[in-house]
N, C-alpha and C positions, 0 to 999 in steps of 0.2 A: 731158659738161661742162655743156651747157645744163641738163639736168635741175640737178644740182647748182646750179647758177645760181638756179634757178626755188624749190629747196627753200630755198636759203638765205633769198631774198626773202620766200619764205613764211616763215618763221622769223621772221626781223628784223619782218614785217610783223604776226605773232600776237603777238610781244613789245610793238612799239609802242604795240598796240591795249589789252592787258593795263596796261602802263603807264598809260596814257591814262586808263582805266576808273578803275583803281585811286586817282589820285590824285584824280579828280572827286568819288568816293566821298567822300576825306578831307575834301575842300573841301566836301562836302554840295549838290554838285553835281550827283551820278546817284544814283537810285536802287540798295540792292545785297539782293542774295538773301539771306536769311534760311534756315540751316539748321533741320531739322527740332528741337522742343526734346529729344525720345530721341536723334538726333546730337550734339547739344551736349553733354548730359548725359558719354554715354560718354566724348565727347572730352575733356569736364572729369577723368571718373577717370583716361583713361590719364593724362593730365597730372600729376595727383596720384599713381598707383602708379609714375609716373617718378622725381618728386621725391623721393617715402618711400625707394623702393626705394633710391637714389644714395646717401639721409641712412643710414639703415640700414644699408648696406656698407661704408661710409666708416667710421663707426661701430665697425663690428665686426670693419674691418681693425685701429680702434686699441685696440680692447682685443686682439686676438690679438698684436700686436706695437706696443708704444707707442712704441719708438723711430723718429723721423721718418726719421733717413737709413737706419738699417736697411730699413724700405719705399721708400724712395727706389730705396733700389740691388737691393731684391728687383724694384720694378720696372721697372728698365731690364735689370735680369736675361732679365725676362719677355718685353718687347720686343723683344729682341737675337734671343731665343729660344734661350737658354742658362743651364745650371745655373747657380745662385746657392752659392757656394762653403759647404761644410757650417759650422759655427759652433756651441758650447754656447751654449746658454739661461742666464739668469741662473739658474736652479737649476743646473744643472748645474755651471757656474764656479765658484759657492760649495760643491757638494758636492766637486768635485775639488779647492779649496783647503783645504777641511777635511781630507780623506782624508791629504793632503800632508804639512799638519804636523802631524797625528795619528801618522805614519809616523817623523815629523821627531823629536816629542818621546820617543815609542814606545811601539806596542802595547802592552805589559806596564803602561805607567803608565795609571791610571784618567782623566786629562785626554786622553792621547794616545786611548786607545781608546774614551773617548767621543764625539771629534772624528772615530773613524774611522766609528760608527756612524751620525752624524749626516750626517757627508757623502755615505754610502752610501743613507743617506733621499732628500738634496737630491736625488742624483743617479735614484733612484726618481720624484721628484716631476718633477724634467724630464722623464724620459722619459715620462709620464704626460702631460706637457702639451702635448710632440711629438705624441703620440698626437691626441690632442684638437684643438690646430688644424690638425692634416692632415685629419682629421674634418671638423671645422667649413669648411675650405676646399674641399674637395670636395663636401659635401653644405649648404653654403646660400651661402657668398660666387658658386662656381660655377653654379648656376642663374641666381642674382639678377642678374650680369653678363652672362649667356647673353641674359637679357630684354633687359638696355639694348643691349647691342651688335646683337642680333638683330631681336627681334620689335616691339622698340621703333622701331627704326630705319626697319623698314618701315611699320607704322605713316604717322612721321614723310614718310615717301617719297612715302605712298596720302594723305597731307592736304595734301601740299605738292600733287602733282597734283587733288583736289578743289579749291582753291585758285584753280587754275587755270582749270580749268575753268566754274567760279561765275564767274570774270571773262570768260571766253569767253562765257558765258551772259548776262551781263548787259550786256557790249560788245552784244551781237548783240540785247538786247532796245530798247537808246537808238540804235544804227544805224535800228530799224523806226519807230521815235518819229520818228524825221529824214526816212526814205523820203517823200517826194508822190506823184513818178510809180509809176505800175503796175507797171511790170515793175522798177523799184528796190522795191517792196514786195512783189510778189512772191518777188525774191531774197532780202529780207531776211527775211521768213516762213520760208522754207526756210531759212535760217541758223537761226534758233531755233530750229525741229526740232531738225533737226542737235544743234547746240548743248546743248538740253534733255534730249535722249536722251541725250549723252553723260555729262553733269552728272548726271544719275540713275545711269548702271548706275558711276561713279564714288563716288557718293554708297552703294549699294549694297556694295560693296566693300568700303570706309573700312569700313562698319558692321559688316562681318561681319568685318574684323578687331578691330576695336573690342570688339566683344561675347567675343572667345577671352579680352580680359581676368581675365573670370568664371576663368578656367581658368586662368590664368597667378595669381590668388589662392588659388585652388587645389593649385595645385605647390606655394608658396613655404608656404602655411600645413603642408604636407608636411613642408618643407623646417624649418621652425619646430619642428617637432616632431624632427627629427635634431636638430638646433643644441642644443635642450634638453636630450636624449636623451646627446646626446656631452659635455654639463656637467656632469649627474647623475654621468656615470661617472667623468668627471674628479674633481671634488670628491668621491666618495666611496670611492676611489683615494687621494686627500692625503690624506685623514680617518685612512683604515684607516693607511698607511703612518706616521703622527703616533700613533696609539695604538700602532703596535707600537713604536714608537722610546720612547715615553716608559714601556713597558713595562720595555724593556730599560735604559735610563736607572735607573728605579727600584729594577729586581733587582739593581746594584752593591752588593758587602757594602762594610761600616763600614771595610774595611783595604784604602789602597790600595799602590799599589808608588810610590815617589816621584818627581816630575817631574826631581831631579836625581841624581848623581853616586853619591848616597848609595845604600844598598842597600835601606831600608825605615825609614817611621816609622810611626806611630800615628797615623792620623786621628783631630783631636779631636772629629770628629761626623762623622756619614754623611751622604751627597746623599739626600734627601728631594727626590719630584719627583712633585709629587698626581698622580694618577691620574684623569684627567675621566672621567664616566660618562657611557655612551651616553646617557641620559636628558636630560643636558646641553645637548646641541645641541638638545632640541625647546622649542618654545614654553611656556612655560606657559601656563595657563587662566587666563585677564581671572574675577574673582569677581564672579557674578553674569550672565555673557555663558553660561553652559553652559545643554542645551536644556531641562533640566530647570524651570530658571526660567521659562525663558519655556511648557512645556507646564505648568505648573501654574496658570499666567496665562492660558492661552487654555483649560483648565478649571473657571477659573472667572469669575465676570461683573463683577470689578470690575475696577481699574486701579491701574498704577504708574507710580512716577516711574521715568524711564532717563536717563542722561546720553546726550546723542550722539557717538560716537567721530569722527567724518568729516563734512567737509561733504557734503550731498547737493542734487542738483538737480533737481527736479519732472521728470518726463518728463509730467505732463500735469494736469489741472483735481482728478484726484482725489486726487492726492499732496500729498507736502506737503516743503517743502522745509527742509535743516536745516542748523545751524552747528554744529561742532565745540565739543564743551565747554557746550552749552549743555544746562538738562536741560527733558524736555517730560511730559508725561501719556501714558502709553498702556496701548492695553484690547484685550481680543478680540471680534473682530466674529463672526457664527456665517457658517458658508459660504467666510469669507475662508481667500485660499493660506495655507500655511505658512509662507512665508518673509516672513508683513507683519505689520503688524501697526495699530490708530489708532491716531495719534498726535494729541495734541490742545495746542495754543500758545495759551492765551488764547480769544480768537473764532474762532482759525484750526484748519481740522483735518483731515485727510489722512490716506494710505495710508501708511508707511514700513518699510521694509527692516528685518526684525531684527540683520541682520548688520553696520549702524550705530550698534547699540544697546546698553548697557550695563545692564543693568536694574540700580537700587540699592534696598537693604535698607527 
């Protein structure tokens, strides 16, 4: 019972002191320790891979499911620690209302059996999208959350106790300021040992958590490369399923069967339904941006005008910095990378990026 007694005093007694310290600081009344600037530093990123990480998830929880109370109630779901009742996706709802009254008006008629086609896609592209944020939830929401709740947390734990301790340390250095007598300075000498040892292998610590950061960027750039990985396949999943549908859309002959009662009329025109070419979806070529131009420019020793597609910002005294839309001079220098090229504005002139660059005729 006394021990307890004695611990508690000691308690309330390290608190007060902490206290005390703490707010002479604010008043600019005590002097306070100064972490090292490589502690700070790290402390500054985890604080920042906190932040991103949180914006990031949040983020990517609303593009995986944009409806607010749907995530609401998946996560109290989560909480509770109980299945979240099964439910169709918006594709899927619309594929199964299609199939319905495709069924409704009837397969034999060309509206009904196009309706049944169509919904038979939606209900493909849902399940394609199931796929994809089960994906995406297990292989990047899931890490990114493991950090905040986990590694973050301790973190937070190991600086709250630094904290601490730096006020223990700096209590125990304005106690020795105040010591006169000998053996009151003597004790308090021996406090700041104390004290300073413990503040170091604390300080210690903190850092070496700090520093697994590195590797917790690590993972999630891992982790980045799934998320993308599980897009790719998604999107190119709806792609295929869209071309074979508008396949089958377009192979309907010119006669169909009729949506009502009657037994058959003549269509007075057939569904025509273009057919997009794989080549469609890609970029085209900017005229003038292909490398051809620019190796014939850095072949030979004069120069051209380029427009500038993008802004760009000087990383340093030998670049040159650029506004969109504006156009500049540029030449080949001998030696220089591939990917630069001078650029010359007036009296101004610099390094810049070809892949900002337009070269014109």
């Amino acid at each position: 019972m006394d021990f307890n007694v004695k611990r508690l005093a000691a308690d309330a007694g390290t608190f007060l002191s902490r206290a005390v310290q703490f707010t002479e600081e604010k008043l600019g009344q005590a002097e306070k320790t100064e972490l090292d600037a490589h502690l700070e530093n790290l402390l500054a990123r985890a604080e920042c891979t906190k932040q991103w990480t949180e914006k990031i998830m949040k983020q990517t929880e609303v593009l995986l499911q944009p409806n607010p109370n749907v995530r609401i109630e998946e996560f109290l779901y989560e909480k509770l620690e109980k299945k979240a009742p099964s439910r169709l996706n918006n594709h899927e709802q619309l594929g199964q209302s299609m199939i319905d009254s495709g069924n409704e008006f009837g397969p034999g008629t060309a509206y009904g059996n196009a309706l049944i086609k169509c919904g038979e896609t939606e209900k493909q592209i849902g399940g394609a999208e199931r796929e994809f944020i089960q994906s995406a939830a297990i292989n990047f929401l899931t890490p990114f959350r493991n950090f905040l709740e986990g590694d973050f947390k301790t973190i937070l734990k190991e600086r709250k106790l630094l904290q601490n301790k730096r006020l223990d340390l700096d209590a125990a250095k304005t106690r020795l300021k105040k010591a006169r007598v000998a053996d009151a300075r003597a004790v308090a000498e021996q406090e700041l040992r104390m004290t300073q040892s413990e503040f170091d292998r604390q300080a210690e610590i903190t850092r070496l958590l700090l520093e697994g950061v590195s590797s917790t960027h690590a993972h999630h750039l891992r982790c980045l490369n799934d998320f993308v990985e599980a897009q790719t396949t998604y999107y190119a999943q709806c792609y295929q399923y869209m071309v074979d549908l508008q396949k089958q859309l377009g192979s309907f002959p010119s006669t169909f069967s009729a949506n009502n009662n009657q037994s058959s009329v003549n269509a007075s025109a057939s569904i025509s339904v273009p057919t997009i070419p794989l080549s469609a979806s890609l970029p085209t070529p900017v005229a003038g941006r292909g490398s051809s131009g620019f190796n014939e420019l850095r072949n030979s020793s004069g120069s051209r005008k380029a427009r500038v597609l993008y802004d760009y910002d000087a990383a340093g005294s030998s670049e040159l910095s650029l506004l969109a839309d504006e156009v500049i001079m540029v030449s080949s220098v001998p030696g220089m990378d591939s990917d630069w090229l001078m650029g010359e504005r007036g009296n101004q002139k610099g390094k810049v990026p070809i892949t900002y660059l337009e070269l014109l005729n």
